[in-house]
C-alpha positions in Angstrom: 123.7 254.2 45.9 125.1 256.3 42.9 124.9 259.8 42.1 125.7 262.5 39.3 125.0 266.1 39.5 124.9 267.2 36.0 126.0 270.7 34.7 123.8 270.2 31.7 121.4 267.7 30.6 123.8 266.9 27.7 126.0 266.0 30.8 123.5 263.6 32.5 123.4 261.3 29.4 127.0 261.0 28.8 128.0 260.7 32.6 125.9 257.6 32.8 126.3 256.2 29.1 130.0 255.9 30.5 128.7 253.4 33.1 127.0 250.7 30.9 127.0 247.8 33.4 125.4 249.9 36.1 121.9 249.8 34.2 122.2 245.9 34.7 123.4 246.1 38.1 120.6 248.7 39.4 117.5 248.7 37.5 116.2 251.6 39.8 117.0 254.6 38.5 115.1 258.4 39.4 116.1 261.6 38.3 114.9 265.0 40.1 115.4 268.3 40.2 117.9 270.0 43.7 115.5 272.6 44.0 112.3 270.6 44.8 114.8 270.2 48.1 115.6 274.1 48.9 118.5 274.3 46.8 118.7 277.7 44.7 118.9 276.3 41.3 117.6 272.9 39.8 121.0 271.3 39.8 119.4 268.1 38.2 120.9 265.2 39.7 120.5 261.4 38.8 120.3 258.5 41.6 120.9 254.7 41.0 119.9 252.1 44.1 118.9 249.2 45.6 117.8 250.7 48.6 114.4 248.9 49.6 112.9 252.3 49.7 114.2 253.4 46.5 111.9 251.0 44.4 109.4 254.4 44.8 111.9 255.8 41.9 111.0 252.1 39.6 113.4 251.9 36.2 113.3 255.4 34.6 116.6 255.2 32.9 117.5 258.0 30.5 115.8 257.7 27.0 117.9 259.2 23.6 116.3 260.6 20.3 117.0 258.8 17.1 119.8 260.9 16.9 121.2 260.4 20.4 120.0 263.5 21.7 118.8 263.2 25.5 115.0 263.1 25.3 114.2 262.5 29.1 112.9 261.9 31.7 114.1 264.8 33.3 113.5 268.0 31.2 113.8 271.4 33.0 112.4 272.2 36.2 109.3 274.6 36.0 110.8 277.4 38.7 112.1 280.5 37.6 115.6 281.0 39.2 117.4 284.0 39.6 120.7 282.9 41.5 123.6 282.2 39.2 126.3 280.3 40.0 129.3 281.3 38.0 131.5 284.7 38.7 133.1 285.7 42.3 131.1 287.5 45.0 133.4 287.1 48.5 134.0 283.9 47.3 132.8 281.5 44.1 129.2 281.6 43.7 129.4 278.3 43.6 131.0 277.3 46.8 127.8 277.2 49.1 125.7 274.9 46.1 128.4 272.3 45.9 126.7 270.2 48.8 123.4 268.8 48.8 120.8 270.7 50.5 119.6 269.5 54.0 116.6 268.1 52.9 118.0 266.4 50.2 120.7 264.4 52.6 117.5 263.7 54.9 115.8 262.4 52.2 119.0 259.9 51.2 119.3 259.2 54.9 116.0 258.2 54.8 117.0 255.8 52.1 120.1 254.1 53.3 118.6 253.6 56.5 115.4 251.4 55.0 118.5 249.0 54.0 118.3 248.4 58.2 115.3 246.0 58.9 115.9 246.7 62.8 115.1 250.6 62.6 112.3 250.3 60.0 110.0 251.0 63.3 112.2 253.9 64.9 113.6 255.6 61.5 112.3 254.3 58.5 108.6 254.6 58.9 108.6 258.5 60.4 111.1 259.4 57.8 109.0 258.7 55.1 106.1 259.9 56.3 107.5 263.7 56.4 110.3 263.3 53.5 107.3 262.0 51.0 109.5 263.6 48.1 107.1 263.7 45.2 108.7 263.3 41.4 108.9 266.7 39.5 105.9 265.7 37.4 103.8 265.2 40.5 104.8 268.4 43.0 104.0 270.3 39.6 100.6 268.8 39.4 100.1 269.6 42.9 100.2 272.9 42.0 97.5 273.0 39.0 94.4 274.6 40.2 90.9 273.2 38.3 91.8 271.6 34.7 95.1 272.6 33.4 95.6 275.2 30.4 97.6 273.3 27.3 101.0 275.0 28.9 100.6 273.3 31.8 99.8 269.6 30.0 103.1 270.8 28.2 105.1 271.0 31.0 103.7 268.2 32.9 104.9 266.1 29.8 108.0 267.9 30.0 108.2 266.3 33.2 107.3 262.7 32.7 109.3 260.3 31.6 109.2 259.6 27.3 109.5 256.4 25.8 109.5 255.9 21.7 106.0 255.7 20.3 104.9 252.6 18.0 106.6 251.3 15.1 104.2 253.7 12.7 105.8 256.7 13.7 108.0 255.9 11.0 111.1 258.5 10.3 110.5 261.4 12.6 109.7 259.3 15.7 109.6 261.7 18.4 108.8 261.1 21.7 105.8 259.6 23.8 104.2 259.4 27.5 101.3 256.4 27.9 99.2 256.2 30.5 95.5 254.8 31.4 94.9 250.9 31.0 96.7 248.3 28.6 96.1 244.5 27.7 98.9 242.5 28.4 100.1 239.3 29.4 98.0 238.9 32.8 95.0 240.8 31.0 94.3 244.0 31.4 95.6 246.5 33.8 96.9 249.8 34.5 100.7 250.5 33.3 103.3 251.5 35.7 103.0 255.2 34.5 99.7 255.0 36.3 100.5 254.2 39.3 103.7 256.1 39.5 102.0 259.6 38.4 98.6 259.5 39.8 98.3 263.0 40.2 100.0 263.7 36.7 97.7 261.4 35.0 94.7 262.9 36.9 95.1 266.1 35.7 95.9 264.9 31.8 92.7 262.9 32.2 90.8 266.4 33.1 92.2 268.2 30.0 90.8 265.8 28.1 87.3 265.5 29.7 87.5 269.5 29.6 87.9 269.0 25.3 84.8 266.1 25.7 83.1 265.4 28.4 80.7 262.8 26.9 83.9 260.9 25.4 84.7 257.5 27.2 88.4 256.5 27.5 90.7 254.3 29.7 94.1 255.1 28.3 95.6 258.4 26.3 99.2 259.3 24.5 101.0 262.5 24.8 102.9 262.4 21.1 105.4 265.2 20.4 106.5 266.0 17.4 105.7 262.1 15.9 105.0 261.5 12.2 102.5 258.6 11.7 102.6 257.4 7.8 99.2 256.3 6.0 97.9 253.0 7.9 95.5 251.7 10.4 95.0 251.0 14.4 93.5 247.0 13.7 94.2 246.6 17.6 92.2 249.7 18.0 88.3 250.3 19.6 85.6 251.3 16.6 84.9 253.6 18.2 86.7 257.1 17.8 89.6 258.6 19.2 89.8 261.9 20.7 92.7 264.5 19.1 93.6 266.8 20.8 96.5 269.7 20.4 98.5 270.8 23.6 100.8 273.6 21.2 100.5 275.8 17.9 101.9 274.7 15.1 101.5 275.4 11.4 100.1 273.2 8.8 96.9 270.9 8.8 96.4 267.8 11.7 95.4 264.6 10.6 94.5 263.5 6.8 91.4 260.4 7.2 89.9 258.6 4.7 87.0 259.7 3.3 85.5 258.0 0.1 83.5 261.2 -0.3 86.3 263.7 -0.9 88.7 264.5 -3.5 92.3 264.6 -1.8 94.4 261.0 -2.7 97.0 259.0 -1.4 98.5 255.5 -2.6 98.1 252.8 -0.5 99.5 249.2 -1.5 98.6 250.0 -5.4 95.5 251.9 -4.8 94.3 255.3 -5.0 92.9 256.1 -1.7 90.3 258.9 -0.6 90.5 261.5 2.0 90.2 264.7 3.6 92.5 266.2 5.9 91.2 267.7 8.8 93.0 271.0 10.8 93.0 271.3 14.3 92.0 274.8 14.1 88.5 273.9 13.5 88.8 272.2 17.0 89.6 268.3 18.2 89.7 266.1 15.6 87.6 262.3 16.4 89.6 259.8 14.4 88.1 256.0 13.6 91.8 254.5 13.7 91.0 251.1 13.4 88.6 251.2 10.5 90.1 254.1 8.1 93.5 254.7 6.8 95.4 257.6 8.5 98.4 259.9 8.3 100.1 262.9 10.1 100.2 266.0 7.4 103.4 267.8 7.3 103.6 270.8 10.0 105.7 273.3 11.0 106.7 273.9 14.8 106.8 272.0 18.0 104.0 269.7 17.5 102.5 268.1 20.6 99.1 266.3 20.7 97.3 264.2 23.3 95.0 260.7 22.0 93.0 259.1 23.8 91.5 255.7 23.7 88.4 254.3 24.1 87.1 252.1 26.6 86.7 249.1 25.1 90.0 249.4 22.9 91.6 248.0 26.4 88.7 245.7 27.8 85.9 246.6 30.4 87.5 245.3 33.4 90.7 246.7 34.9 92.5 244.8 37.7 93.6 246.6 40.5 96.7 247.7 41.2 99.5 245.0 41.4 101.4 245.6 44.6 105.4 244.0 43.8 105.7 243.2 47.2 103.2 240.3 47.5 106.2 238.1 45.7 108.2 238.5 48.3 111.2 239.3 46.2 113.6 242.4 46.7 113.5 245.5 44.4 112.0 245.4 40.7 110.8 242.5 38.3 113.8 241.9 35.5 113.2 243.9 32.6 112.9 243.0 28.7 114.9 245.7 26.8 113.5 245.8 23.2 113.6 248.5 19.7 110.6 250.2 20.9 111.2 250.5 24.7 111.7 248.3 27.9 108.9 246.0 30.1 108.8 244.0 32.8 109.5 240.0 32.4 106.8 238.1 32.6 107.6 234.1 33.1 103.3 233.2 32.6 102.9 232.5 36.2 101.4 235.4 37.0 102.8 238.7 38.6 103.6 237.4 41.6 105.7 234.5 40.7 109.3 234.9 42.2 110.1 233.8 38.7 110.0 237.7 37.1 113.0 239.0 39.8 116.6 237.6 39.3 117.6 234.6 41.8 119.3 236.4 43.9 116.0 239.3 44.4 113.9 235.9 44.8 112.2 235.5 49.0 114.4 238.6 50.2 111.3 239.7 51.6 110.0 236.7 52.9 109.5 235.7 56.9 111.3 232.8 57.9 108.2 230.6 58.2 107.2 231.7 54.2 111.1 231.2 52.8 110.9 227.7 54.7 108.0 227.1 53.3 109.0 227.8 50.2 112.1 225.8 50.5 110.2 222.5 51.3 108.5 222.7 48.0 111.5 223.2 46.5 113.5 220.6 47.7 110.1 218.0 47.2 110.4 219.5 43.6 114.2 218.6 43.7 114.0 215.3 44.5 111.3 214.5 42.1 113.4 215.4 39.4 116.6 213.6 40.1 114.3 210.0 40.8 112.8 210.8 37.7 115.4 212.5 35.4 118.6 210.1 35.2 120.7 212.7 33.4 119.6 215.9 33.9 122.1 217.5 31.7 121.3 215.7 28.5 117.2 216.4 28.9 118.1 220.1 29.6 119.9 219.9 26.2 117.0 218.6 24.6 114.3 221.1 26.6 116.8 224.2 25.0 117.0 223.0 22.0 113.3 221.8 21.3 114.2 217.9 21.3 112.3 216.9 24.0 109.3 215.4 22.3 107.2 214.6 25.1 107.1 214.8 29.1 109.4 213.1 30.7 107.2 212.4 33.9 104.2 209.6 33.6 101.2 210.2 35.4 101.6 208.3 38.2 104.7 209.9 39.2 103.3 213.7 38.9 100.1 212.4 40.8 102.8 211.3 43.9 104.2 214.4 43.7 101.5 216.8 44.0 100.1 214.7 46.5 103.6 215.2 48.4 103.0 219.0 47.8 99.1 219.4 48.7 100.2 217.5 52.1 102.5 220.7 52.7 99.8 222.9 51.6 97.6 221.4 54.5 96.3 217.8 53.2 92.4 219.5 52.3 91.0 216.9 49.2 90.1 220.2 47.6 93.6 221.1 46.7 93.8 218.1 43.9 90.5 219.5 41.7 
């Protein structure tokens, strides 16, 4: 395990930046705040593991601004702190705040010891039960009573982790938290923030029913300060979106199309109608996928939440995928991309050992699964070397997109996965 106090969030960015290979090494990475531990002031302080029970933190890496500016996760705490730890009072102030505080080093002991498969029963499982350390974002929701004001939304998004919104945002990017359902590779389902901030996204889903009540969604975006040039949502619901502003800012919301008004833009050659619509009249229902739109110039901190419909993400949302079932150690490998970072998906679902890296692959396994496992492998193995007289020059052609067709006939794959249904048991139902 790794660990970096910061004396500034400025600090945190550059401290890790320094250590490049260690967000290849350790994926999982979580952020938090001293004094959510009894320590006087927030002390922010970022951990890096591959502690079995430090997957809870999942791969929340720092994010930067355009202009390399930290831009999260971890923004300020929400306490109000009153001890200060420079100057000399019968000593350095800050001679009693250099260690962690004891609930903090129970909370890493915690940790280190779920690295121990013998005292999972005698350490492991009590210790998590009472050092259930929530994440920032989720002790402050904790604390919201009934549906939370728009100063609470903004601190609760001060909390989360931001990724870069989409492509559109154009120049003035911003930052961004998603949450609710999303189609993807498997279909649909919810996305990590989800499940990681149930209690976050809970109360983010009541300040939007509290704007609409009678508006269906299954996913929403928290956009601060993000400029959107004139296009539209094609992947989007027709039905509207729900705009909603979390601060005050100066100049008008959202300009819409409108072939009724009087107020033009150009779009690919062609004069374009609209009317732009302020959000001091109230929320603003936007058709994205069906009229051309565009953020109008403001003035300010500039923070909105969107919503989307229902039917922009599917009707049926899978439950929650548990990473354990794949019997691999720690988090899937993760695609690193302009707009942001996902989880590798290999099309054999999301619990193919494929998605971890070899060496994460059956560390979780019982002996009779990993020998089970290895029996299909090695029936696998053998198939190809009968079949395959030089490996090396097919996987040349596989790479390279010369291998024209399979080079297996039918009979032989029917031997095989006879040889493999015998493993699986022998039932005539497993060939259909």
């Amino acid at each position: 395990m790794l660990a970096q106090v910061a004396s500034s969030y400025l600090s945190i960015r550059n401290s890790w930046d320094a250590l490049p290979p260690v967000h290849d090494l350790v994926q999982t990475s979580g952020a938090l705040h001293q004094c959510f531990f009894g320590a006087e002031t927030a002390k922010p302080t970022r951990f890096a593991s591959n502690l079995p029970a430090a997957q809870v933190f999942g791969v929340h890496w720092h994010t930067l601004q355009e202009d390399g500016t930290y831009a999260g996760p971890l923004e300020r705490c929400p306490h109000a702190h009153t001890s200060h730890l420079i100057g000399w009072e019968e000593g350095w102030r800050s001679s009693h705040s250099a260690a962690y505080p004891p609930a903090l080093c129970k909370y890493l002991a915690f940790l280190i010891f779920s690295a121990v498969p013998s005292l999972d029963a005698t350490v492991a499982a009590p210790a998590a039960q009472s050092l259930d350390i929530p994440h920032p974002a989720e002790a402050f929701a904790l604390t919201i009573a009934g549906c939370p004001t728009a100063a609470e939304v903004l601190i609760l998004f001060d909390l989360l982790p931001k990724t870069r919104p989409h492509a559109k945002a154009g120049l003035a990017p911003g930052s961004a938290f998603f949450a609710g359902a999303v189609k993807g590779d498997a279909g649909v389902h919810p996305r990590p923030t989800t499940r990681q901030f149930p209690m976050a996204v809970q109360k983010l889903c009541q300040f939007i029913q509290a704007a609409d009540a009678a508006h269906p969604f299954a996913a929403f975006v928290i956009l601060r300060n993000v400029h959107s040039a004139l296009h539209r949502d094609h992947n989007n619901s027709s039905l509207p979106n729900l705009l909603v502003p979390i601060t005050a800012f100066e100049g008008d919301g959202v300009w819409i199309e409108d072939a009724a008004s009087h107020e033009f833009r150009w779009h690919q050659g062609t004069l374009v109608a609209g009317t732009a619509h302020s959000f001091a009249d109230g929320p603003i229902y936007l058709r994205a996928r069906d009229l051309l739109h565009e953020t109008m110039p403001w003035t300010g901190d500039r923070a909105i939440v969107l919503d989307r419909p229902k039917d922009a993400v599917g009707s049926t949302v899978l439950e929650s995928f548990d990473p354990g079932t794949s019997r691999a150690f720690g988090q899937p490998m993760i695609c690193r991309y302009e707009m942001g970072k996902k989880e590798f998906t290999d099309g054999f679902g999301l619990c193919s050992p494929g998605r971890w890296a070899p060496e994460a692959r059956e560390m979780l396994a019982s002996p009779e699964e990993a020998g089970h496992a290895k029996t299909i492998r090695e029936i696998l193995k053998d198939f190809v070397c009968d079949e395959i007289k030089d490996l090396r020059a097919s996987a040349f052609k596989l790479a390279t997109g010369k291998l024209e067709q399979s080079p297996f006939c039918a009979a032989a794959l029917e031997r095989v996965r006879k040889e493999i249904a015998a493993v699986l048991g022998g039932s005539p139902d497993i060939l259909e």
